[in-house]
C-alpha positions in Angstrom: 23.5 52.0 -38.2 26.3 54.3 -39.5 25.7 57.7 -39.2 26.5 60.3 -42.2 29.3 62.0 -39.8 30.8 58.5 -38.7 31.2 57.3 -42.6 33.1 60.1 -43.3 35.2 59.9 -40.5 35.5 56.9 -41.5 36.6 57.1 -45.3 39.0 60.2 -44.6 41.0 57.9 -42.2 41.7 56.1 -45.5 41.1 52.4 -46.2 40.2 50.5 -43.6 38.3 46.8 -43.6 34.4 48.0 -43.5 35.2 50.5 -46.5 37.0 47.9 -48.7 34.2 45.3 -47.8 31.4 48.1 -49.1 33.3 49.8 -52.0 30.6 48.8 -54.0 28.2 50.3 -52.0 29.8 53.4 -52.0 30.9 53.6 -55.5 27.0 53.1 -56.4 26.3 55.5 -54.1 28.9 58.4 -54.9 28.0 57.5 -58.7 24.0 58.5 -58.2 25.3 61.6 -56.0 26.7 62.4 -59.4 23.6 61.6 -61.8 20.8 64.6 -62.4 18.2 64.3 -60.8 15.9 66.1 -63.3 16.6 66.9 -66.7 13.7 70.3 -65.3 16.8 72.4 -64.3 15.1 74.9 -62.1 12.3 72.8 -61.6 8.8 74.1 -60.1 10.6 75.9 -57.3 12.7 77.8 -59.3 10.5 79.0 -61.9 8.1 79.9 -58.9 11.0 82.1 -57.9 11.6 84.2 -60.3 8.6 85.1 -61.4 7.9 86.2 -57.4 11.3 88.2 -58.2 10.1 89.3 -61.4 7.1 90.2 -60.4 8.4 92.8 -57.5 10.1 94.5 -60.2 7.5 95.4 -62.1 6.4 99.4 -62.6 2.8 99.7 -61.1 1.8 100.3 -64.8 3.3 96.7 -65.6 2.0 95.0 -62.7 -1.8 96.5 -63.6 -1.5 94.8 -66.8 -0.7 91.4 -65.2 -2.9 91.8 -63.1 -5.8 92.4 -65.3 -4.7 89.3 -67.6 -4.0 87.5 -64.6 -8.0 88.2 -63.3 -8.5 85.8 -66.8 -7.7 82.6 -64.3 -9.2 83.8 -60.7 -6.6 83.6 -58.4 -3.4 82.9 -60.6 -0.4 84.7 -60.2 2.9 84.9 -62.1 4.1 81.9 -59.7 1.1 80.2 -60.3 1.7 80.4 -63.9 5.2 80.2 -64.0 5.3 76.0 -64.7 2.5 76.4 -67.3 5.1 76.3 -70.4 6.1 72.8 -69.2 2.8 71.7 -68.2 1.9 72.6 -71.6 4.9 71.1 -73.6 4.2 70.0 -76.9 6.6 68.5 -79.8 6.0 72.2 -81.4 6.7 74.3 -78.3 10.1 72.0 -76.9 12.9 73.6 -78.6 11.3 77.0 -77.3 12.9 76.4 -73.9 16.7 76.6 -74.9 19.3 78.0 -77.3 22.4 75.7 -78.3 25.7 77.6 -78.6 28.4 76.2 -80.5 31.4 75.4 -78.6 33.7 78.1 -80.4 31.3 80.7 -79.8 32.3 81.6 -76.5 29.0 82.0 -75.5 28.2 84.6 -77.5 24.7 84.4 -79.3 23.8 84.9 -83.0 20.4 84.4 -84.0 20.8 82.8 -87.5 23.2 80.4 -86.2 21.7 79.4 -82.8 18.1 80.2 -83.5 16.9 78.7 -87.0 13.2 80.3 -87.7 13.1 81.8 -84.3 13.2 77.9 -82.7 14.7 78.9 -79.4 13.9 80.3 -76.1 15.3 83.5 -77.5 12.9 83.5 -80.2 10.2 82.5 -78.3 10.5 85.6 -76.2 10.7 87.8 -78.6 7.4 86.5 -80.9 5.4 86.3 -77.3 6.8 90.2 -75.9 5.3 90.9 -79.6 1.5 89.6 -78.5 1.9 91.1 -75.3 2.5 94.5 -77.0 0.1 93.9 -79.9 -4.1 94.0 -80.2 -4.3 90.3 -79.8 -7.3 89.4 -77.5 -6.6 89.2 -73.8 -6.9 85.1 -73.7 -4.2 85.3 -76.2 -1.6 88.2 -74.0 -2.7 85.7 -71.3 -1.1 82.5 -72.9 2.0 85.0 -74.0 2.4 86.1 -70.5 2.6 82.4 -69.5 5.3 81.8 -71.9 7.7 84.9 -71.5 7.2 84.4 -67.4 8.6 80.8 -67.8 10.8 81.3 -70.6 12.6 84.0 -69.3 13.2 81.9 -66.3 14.4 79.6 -69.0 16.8 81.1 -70.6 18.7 82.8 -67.4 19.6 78.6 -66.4 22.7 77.4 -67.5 21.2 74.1 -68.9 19.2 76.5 -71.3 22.6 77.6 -72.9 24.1 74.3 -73.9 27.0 74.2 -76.0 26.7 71.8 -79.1 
């Protein structure tokens, strides 16, 4: 069995007759180095993360009000939560989790352009800050809270700001 160190060794010594006999194998395997492994981005983990980073932030004031939704669902947390917008996904909610930028915008956002109706993660945060702030009944803050905690983990990963 080759070992990781000994193929390199091996392929930075240039050519030789085991790497010309398995340049397939390595092109195949160099090429699915390459592919994405999920189109999730930040995945589980990652959401998890920052809303554990988020959540250290908060004010006490904040974090009483979080945790008073939060007692909604014993024992959830903002990591527990964070995935929920995923698990949750519907043809309805998808285009919530990104914003498209146009390739000549050098990144720079404009709601009417990038956000039609408020159909982006921008606009998603925005309409659920609103129900957090509002009279809305605590299940409904509850189900905001579990989409601003996962969007805004959206919208800060690259993959969220794709240019068209």
């Amino acid at each position: 069995m080759l070992t990781f160190h000994a193929l390199t060794q091996q392929l930075m010594a240039g050519p030789s007759i085991w790497a010309m006999k398995n340049l397939r194998a390595i092109a195949a395997l160099l090429t699915a180095l390459c592919l994405p492994l999920k189109a999730s981005a930040w995945g589980f983990e990652g959401h998890r993360l920052i809303a554990e980073l988020a959540e250290a932030q908060l004010t006490p004031e904040a974090k009483a009000e979080v945790n008073r939704l939060l007692a909604l669902e014993p024992g959830a947390t903002l990591a527990s939560i964070s995935t929920w917008a995923d698990e949750n996904r519907s043809p309805s909610t998808a285009a919530w989790h990104y914003v498209n930028l146009p390739r000549d915008s050098a990144c720079k956002y404009e709601a009417e352009r990038d956000c039609p109706d408020g159909q982006c993660v921008v606009g998603a945060i925005e309409r659920q800050s609103k129900v957090l702030a509002s009279s809305a009944t605590d299940a409904d803050k509850l189900k905001a809270l579990k989409y601003v905690v996962h969007f805004v983990g959206d919208v800060d990963q690259p993959v969220a700001r794709l240019r068209r």
